[in-house]
PyMOL Python script that loads the backbone (N, CA, C, O; Angstrom):
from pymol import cmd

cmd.read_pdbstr("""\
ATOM      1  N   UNK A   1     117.157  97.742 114.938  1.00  0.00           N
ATOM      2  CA  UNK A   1     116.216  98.844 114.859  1.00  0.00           C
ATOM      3  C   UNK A   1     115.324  98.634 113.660  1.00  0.00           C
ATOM      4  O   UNK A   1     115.752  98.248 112.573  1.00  0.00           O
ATOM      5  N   UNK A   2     113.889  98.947 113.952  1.00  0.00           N
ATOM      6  CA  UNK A   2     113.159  98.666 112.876  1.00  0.00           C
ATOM      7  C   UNK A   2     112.541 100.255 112.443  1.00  0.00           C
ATOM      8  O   UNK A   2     112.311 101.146 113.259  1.00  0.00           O
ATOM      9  N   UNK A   3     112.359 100.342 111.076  1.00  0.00           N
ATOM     10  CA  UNK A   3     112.142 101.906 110.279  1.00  0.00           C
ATOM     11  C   UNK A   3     110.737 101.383 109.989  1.00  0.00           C
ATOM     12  O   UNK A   3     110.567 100.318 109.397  1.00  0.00           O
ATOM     13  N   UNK A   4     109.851 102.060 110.365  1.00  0.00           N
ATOM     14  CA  UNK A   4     108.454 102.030 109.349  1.00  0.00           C
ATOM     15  C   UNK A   4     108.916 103.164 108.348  1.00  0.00           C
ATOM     16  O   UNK A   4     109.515 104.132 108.815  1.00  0.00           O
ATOM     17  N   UNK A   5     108.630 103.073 106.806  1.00  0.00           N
ATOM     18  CA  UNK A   5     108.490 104.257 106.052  1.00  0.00           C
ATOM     19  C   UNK A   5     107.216 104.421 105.818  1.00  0.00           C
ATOM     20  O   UNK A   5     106.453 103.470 105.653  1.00  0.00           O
ATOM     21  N   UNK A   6     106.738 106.063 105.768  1.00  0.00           N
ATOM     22  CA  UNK A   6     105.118 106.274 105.392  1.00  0.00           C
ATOM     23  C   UNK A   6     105.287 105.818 103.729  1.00  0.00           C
ATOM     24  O   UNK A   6     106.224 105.436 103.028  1.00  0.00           O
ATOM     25  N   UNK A   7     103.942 106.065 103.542  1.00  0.00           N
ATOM     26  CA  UNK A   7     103.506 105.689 102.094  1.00  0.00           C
ATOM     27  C   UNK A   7     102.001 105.692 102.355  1.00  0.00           C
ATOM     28  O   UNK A   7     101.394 105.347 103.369  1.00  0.00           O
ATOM     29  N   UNK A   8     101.522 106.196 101.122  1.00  0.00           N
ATOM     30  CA  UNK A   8      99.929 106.673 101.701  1.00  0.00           C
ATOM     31  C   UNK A   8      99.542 105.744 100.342  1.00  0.00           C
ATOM     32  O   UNK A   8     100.141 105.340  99.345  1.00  0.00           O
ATOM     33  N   UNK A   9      97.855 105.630 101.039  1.00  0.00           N
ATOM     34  CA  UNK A   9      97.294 104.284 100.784  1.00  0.00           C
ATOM     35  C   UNK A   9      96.491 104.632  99.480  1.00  0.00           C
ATOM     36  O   UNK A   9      95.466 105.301  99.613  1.00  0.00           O
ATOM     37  N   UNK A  10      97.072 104.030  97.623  1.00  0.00           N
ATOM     38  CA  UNK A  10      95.983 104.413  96.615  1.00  0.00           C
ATOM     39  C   UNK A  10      94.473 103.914  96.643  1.00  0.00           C
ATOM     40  O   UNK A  10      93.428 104.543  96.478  1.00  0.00           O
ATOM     41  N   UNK A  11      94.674 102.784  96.866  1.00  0.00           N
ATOM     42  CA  UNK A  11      93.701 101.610  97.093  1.00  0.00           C
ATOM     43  C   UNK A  11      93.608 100.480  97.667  1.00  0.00           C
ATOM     44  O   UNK A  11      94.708  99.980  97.902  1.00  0.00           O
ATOM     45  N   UNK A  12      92.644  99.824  98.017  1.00  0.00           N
ATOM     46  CA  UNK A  12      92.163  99.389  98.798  1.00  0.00           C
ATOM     47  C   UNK A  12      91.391  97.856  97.798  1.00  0.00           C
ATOM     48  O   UNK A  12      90.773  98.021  96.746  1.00  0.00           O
ATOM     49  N   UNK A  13      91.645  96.397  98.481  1.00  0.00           N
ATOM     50  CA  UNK A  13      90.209  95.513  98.271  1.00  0.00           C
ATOM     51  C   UNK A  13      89.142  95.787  98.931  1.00  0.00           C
ATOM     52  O   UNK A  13      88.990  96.822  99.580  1.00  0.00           O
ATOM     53  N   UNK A  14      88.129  94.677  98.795  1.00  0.00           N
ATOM     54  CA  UNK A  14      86.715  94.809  99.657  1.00  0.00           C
ATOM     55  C   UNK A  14      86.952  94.423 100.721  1.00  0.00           C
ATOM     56  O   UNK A  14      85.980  94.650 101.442  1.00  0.00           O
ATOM     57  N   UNK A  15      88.141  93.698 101.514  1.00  0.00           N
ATOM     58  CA  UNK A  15      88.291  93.756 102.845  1.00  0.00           C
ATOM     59  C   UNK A  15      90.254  93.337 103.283  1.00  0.00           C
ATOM     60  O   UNK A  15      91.182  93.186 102.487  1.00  0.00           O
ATOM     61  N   UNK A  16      90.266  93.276 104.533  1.00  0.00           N
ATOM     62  CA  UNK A  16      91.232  93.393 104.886  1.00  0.00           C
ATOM     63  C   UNK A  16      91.941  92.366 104.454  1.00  0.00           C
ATOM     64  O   UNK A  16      93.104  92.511 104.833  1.00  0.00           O
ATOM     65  N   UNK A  17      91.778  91.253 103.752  1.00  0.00           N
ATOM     66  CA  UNK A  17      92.801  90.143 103.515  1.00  0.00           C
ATOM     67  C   UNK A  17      93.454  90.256 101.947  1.00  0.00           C
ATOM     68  O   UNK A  17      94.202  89.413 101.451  1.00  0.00           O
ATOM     69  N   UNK A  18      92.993  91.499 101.292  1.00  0.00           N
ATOM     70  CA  UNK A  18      93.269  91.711 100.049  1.00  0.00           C
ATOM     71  C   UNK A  18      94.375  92.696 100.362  1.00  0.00           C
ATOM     72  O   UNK A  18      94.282  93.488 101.299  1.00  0.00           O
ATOM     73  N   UNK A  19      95.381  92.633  99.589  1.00  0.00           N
ATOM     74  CA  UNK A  19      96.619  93.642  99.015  1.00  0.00           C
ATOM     75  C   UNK A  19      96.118  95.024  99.386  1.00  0.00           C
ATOM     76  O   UNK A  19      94.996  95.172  98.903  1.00  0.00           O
ATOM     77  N   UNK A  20      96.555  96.187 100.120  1.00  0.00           N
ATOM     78  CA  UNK A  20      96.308  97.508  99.211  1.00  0.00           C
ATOM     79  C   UNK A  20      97.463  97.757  98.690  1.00  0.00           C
ATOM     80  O   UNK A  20      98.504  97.165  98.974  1.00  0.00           O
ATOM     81  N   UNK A  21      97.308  98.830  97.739  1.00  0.00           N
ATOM     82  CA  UNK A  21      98.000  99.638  96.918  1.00  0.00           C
ATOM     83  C   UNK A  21      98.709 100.578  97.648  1.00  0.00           C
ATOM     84  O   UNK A  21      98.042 100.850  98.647  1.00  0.00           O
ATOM     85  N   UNK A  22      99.985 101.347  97.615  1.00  0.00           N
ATOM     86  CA  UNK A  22     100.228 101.890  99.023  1.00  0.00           C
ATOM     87  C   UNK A  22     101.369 102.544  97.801  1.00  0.00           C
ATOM     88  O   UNK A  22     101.796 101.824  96.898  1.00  0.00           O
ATOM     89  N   UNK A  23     101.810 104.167  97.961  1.00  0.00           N
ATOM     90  CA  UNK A  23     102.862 104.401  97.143  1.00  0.00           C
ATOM     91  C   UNK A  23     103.923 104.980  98.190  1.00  0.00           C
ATOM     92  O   UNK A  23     103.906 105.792  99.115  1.00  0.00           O
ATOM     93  N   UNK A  24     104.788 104.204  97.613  1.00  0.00           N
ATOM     94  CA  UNK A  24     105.764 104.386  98.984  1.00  0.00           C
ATOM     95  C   UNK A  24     107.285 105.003  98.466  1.00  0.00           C
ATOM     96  O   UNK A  24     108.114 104.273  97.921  1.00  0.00           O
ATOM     97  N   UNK A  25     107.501 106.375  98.708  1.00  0.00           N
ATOM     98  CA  UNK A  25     108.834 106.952  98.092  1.00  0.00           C
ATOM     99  C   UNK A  25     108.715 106.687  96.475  1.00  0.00           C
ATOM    100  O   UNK A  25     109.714 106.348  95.842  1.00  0.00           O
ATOM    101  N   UNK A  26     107.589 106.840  95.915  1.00  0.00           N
ATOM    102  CA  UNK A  26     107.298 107.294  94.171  1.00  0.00           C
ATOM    103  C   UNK A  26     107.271 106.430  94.038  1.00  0.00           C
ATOM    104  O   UNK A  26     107.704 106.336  92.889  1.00  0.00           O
ATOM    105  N   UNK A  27     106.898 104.754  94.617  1.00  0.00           N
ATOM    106  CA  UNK A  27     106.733 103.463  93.950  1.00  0.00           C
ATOM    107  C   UNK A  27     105.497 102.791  94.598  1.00  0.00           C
ATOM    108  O   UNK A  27     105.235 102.983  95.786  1.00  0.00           O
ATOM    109  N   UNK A  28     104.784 102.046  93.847  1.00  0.00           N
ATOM    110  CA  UNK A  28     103.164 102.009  94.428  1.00  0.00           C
ATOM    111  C   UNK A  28     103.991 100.138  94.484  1.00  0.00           C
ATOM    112  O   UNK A  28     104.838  99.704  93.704  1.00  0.00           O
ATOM    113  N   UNK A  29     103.429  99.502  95.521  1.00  0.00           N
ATOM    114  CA  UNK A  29     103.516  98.492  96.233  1.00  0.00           C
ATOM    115  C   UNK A  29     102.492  98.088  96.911  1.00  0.00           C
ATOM    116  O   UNK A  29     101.762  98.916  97.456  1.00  0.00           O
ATOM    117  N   UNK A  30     102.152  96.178  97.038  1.00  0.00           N
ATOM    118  CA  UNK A  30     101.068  95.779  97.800  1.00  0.00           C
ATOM    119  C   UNK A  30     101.736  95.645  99.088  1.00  0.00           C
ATOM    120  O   UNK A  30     102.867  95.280  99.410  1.00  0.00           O
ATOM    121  N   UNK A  31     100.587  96.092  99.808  1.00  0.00           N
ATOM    122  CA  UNK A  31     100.752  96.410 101.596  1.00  0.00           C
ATOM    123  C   UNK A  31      99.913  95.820 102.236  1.00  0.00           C
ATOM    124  O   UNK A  31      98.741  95.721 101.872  1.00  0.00           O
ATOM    125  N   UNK A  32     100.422  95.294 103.380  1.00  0.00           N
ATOM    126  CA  UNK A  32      98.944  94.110 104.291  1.00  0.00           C
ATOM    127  C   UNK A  32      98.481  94.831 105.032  1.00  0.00           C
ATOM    128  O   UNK A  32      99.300  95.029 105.930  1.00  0.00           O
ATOM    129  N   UNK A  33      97.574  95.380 105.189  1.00  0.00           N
ATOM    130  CA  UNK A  33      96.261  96.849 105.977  1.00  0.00           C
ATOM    131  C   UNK A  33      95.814  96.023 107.278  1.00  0.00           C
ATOM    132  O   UNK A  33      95.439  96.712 108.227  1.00  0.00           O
ATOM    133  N   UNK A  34      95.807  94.442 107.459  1.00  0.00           N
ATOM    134  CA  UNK A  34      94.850  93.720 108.568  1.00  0.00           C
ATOM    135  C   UNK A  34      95.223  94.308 109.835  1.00  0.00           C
ATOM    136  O   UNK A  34      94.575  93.873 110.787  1.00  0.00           O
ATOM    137  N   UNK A  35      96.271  95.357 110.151  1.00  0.00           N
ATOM    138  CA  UNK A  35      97.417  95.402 111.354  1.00  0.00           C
ATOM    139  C   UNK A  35      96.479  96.971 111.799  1.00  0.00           C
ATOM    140  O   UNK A  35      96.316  97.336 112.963  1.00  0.00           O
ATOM    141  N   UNK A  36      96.055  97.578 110.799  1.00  0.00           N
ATOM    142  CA  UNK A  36      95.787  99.060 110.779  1.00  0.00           C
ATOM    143  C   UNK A  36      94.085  99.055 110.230  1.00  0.00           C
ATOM    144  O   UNK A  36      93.555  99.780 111.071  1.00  0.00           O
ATOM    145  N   UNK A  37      93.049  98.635 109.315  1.00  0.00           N
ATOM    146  CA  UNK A  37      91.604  98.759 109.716  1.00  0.00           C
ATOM    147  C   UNK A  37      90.941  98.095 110.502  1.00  0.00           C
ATOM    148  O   UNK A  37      90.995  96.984 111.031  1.00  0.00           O
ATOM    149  N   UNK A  38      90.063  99.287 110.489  1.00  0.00           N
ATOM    150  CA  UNK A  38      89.647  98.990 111.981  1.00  0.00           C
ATOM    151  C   UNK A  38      88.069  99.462 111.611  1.00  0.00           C
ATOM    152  O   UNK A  38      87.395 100.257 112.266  1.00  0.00           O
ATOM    153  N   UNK A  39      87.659  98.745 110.362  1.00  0.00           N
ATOM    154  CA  UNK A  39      86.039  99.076 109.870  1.00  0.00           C
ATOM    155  C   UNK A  39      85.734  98.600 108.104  1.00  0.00           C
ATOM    156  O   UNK A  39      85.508  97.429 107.797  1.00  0.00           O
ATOM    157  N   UNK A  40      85.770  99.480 107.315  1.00  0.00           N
ATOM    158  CA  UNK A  40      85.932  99.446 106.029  1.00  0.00           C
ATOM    159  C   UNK A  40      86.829  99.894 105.269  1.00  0.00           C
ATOM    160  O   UNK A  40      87.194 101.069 105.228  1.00  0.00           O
ATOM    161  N   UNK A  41      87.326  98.824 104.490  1.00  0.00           N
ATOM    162  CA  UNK A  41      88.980  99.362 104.011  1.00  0.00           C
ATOM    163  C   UNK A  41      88.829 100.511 103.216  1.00  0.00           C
ATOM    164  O   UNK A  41      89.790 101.223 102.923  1.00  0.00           O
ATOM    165  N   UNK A  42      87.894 100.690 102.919  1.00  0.00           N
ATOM    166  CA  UNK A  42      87.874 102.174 101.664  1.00  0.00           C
ATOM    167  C   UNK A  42      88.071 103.274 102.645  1.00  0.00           C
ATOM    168  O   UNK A  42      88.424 104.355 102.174  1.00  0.00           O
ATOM    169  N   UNK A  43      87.857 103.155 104.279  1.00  0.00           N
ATOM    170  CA  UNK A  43      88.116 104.150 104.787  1.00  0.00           C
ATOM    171  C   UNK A  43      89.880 105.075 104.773  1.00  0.00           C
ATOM    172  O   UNK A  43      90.206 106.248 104.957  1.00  0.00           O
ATOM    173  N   UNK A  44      90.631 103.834 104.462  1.00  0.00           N
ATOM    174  CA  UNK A  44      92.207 103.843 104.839  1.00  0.00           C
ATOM    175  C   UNK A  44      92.440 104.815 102.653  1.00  0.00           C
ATOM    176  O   UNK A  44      93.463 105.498 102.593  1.00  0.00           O
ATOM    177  N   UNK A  45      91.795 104.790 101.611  1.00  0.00           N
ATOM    178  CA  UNK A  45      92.216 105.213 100.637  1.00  0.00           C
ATOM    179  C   UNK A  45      92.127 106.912 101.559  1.00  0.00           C
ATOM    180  O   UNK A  45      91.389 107.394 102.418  1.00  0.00           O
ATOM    181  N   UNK A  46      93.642 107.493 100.577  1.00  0.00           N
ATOM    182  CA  UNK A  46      94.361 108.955 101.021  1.00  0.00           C
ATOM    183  C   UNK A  46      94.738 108.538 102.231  1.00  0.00           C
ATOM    184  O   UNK A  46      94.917 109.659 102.706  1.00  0.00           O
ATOM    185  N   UNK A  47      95.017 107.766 103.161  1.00  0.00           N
ATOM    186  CA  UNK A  47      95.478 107.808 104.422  1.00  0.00           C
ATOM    187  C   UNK A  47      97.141 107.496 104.206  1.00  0.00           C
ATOM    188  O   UNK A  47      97.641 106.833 103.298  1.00  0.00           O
ATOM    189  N   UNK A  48      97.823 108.168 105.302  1.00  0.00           N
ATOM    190  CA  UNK A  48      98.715 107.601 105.432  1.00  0.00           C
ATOM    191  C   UNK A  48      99.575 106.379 106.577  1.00  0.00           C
ATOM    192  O   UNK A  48      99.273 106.229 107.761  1.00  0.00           O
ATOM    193  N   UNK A  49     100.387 105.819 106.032  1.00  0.00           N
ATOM    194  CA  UNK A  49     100.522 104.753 107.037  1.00  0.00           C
ATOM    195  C   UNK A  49     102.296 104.327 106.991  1.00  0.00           C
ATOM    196  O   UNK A  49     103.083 104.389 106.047  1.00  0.00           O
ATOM    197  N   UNK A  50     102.476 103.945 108.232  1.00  0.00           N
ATOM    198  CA  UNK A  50     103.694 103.695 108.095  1.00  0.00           C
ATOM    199  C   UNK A  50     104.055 102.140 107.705  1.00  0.00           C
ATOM    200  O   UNK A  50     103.461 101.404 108.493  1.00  0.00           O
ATOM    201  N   UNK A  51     104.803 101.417 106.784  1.00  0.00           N
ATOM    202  CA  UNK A  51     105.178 100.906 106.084  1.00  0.00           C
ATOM    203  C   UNK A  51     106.223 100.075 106.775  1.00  0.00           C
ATOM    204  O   UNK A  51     107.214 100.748 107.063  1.00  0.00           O
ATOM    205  N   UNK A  52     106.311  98.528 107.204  1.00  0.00           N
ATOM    206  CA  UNK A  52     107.702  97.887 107.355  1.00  0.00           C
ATOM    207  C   UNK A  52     107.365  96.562 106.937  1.00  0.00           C
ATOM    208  O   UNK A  52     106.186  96.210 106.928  1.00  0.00           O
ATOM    209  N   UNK A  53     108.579  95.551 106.482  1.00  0.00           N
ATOM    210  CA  UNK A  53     108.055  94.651 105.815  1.00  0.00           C
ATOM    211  C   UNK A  53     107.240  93.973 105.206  1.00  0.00           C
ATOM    212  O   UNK A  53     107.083  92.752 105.180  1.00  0.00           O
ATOM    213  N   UNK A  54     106.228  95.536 104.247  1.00  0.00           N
ATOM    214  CA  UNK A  54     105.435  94.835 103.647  1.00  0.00           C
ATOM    215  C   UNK A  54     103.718  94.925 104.466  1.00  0.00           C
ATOM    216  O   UNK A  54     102.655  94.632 103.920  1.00  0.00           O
ATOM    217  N   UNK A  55     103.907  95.403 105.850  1.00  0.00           N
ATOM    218  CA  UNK A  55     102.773  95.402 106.598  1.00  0.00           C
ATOM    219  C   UNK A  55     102.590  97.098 107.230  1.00  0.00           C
ATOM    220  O   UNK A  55     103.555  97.652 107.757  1.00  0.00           O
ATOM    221  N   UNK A  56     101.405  97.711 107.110  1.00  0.00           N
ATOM    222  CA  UNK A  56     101.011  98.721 107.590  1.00  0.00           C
ATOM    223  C   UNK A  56     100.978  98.813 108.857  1.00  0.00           C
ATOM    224  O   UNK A  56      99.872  98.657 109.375  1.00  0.00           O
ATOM    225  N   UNK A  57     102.160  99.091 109.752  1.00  0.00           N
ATOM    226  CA  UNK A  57     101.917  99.249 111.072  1.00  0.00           C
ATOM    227  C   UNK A  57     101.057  99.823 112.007  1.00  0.00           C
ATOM    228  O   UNK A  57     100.590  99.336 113.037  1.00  0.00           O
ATOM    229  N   UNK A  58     100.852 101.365 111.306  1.00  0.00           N
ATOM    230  CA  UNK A  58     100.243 102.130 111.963  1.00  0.00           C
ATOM    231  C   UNK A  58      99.401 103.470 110.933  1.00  0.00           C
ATOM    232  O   UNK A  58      99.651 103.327 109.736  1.00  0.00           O
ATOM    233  N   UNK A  59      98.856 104.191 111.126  1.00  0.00           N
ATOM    234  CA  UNK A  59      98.038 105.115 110.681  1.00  0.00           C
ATOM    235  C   UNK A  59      98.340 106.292 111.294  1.00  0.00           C
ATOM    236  O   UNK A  59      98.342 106.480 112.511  1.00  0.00           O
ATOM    237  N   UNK A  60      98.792 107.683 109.793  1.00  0.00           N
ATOM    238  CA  UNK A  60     100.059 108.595 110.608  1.00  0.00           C
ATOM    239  C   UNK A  60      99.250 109.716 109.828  1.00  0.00           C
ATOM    240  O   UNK A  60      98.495 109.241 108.979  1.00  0.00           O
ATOM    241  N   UNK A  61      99.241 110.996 109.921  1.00  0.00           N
ATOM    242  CA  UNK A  61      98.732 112.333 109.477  1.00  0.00           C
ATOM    243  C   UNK A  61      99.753 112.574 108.437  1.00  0.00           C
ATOM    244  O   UNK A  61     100.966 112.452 108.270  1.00  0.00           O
ATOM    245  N   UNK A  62      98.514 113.042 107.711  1.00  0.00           N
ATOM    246  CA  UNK A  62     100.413 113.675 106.817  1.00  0.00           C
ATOM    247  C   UNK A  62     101.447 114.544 107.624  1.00  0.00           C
ATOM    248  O   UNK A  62     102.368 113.831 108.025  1.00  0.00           O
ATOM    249  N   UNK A  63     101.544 115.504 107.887  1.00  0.00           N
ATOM    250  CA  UNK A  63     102.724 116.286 108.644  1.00  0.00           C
ATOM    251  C   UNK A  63     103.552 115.094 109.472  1.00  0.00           C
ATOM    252  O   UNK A  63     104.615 115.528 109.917  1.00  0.00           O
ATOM    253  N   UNK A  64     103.333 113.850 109.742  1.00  0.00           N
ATOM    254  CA  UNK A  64     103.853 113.225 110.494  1.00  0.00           C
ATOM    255  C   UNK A  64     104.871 112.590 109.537  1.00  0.00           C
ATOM    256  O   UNK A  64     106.075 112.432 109.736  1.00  0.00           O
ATOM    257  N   UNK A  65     103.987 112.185 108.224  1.00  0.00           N
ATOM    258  CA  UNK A  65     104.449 111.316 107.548  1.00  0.00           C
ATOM    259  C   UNK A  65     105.517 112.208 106.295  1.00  0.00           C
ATOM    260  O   UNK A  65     105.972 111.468 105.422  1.00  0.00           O
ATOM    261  N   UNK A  66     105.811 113.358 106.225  1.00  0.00           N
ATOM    262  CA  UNK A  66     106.587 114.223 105.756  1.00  0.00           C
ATOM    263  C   UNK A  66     107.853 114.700 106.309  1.00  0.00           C
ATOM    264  O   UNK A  66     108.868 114.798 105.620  1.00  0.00           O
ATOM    265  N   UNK A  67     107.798 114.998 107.557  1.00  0.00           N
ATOM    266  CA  UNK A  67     108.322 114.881 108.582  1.00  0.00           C
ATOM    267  C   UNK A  67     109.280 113.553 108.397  1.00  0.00           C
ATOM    268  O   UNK A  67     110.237 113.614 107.625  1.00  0.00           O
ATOM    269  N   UNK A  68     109.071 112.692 108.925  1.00  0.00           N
ATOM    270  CA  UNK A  68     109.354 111.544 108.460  1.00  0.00           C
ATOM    271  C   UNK A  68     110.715 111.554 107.393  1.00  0.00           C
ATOM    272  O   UNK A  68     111.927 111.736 107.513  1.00  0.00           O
ATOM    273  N   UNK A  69     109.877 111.283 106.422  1.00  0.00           N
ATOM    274  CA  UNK A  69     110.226 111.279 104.900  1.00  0.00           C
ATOM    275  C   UNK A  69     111.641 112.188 104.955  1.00  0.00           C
ATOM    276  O   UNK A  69     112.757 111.745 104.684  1.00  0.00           O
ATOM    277  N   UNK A  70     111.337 113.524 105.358  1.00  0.00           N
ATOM    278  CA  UNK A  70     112.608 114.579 105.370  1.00  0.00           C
ATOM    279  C   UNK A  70     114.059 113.607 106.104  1.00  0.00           C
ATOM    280  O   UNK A  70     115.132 113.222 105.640  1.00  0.00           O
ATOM    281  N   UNK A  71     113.550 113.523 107.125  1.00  0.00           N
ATOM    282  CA  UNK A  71     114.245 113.299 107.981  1.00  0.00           C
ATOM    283  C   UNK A  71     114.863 111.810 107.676  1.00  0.00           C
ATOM    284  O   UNK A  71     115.973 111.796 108.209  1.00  0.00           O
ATOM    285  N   UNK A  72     114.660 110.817 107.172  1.00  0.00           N
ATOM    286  CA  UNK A  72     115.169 109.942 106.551  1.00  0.00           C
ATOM    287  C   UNK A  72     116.074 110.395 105.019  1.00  0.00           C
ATOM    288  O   UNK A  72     117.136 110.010 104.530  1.00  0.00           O
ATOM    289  N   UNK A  73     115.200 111.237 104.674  1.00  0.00           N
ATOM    290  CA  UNK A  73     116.024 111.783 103.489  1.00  0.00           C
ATOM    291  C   UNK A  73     117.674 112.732 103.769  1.00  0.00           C
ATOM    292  O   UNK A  73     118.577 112.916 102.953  1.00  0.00           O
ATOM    293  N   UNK A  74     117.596 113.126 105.026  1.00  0.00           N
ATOM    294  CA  UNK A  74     118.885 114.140 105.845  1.00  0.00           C
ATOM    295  C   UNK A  74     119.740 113.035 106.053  1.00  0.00           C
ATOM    296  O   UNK A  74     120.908 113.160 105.683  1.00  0.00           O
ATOM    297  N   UNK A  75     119.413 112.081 106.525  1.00  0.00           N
ATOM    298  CA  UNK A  75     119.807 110.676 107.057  1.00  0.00           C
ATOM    299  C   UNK A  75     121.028 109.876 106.170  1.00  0.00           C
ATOM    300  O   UNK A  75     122.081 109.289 106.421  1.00  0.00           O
ATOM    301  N   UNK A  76     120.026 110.310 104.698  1.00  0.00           N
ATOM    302  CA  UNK A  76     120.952 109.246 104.020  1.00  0.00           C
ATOM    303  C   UNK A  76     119.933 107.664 103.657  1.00  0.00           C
ATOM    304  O   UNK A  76     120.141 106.814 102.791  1.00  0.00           O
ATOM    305  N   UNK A  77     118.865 107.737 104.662  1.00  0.00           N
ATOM    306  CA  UNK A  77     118.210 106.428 104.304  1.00  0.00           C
ATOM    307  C   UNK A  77     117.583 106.762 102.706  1.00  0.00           C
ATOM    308  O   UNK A  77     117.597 105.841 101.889  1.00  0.00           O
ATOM    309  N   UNK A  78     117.149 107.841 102.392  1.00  0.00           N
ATOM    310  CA  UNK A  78     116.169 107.975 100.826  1.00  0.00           C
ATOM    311  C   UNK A  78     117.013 108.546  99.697  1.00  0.00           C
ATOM    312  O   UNK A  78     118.047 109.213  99.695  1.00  0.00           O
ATOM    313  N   UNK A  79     116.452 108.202  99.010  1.00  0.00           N
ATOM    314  CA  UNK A  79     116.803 109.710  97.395  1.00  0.00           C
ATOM    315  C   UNK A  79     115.938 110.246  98.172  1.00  0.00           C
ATOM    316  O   UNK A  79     115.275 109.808  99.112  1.00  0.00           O
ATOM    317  N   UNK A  80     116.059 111.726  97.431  1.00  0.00           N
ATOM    318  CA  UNK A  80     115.177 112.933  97.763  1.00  0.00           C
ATOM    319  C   UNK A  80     113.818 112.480  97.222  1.00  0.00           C
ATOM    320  O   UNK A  80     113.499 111.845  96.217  1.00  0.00           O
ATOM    321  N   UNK A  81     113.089 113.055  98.290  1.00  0.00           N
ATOM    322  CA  UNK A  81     111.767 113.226  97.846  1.00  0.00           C
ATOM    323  C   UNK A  81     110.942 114.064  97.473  1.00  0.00           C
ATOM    324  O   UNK A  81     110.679 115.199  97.871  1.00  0.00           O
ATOM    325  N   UNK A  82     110.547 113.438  96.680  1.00  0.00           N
ATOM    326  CA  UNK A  82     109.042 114.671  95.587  1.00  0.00           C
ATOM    327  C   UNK A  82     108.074 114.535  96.612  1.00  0.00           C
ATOM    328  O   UNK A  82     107.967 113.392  97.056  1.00  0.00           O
ATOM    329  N   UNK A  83     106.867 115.965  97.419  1.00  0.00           N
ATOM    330  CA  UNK A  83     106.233 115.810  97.559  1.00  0.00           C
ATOM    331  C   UNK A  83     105.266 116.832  96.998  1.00  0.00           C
ATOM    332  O   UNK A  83     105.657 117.946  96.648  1.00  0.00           O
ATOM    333  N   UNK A  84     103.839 116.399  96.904  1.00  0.00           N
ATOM    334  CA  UNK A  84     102.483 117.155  95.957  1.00  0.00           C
ATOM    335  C   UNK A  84     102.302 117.967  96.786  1.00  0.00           C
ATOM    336  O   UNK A  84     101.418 118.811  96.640  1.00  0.00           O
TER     337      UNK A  84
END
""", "prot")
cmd.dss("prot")
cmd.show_as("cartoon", "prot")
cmd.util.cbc("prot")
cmd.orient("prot")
């Protein structure tokens, strides 16, 4: 079974072959975006996205991506999470 975790996107390079910035469960990490834009990467900064090895699978709303988060946290998969 594979888990995407969300983690929403700080920043962004000038295009898709650069790192973004992605903070994922209170730790900011480079994330590969090529899987998920689909125009200009500055569009994906505040977005959220789900997270698995390192590659942005998909592009998720927040309520999705909280949701989420909880529910991994009930699980046992997280520490608790802080959210803003």
């Amino acid at each position: 079974m594979c888990i995407g975790i969300p983690g929403k996107v700080l920043s962004v390079g000038e295009d898709i072959h650069q790192m973004a910035e992605v903070e994922v469960c209170g730790v900011k990490r480079g994330v590969n975006i090529a899987l998920v834009c689909e125009g200009d990467p500055a569009g994906l900064v505040g977005q959220w996205v789900l997270v698995h090895v390192g590659f942005a699978m998909s592009v998720i709303d927040e309520v999705e991506a909280q949701e989420t988060l909880m529910a991994l946290e009930q699980i046992g998969g997280l520490e608790p999470v802080q959210t803003n």
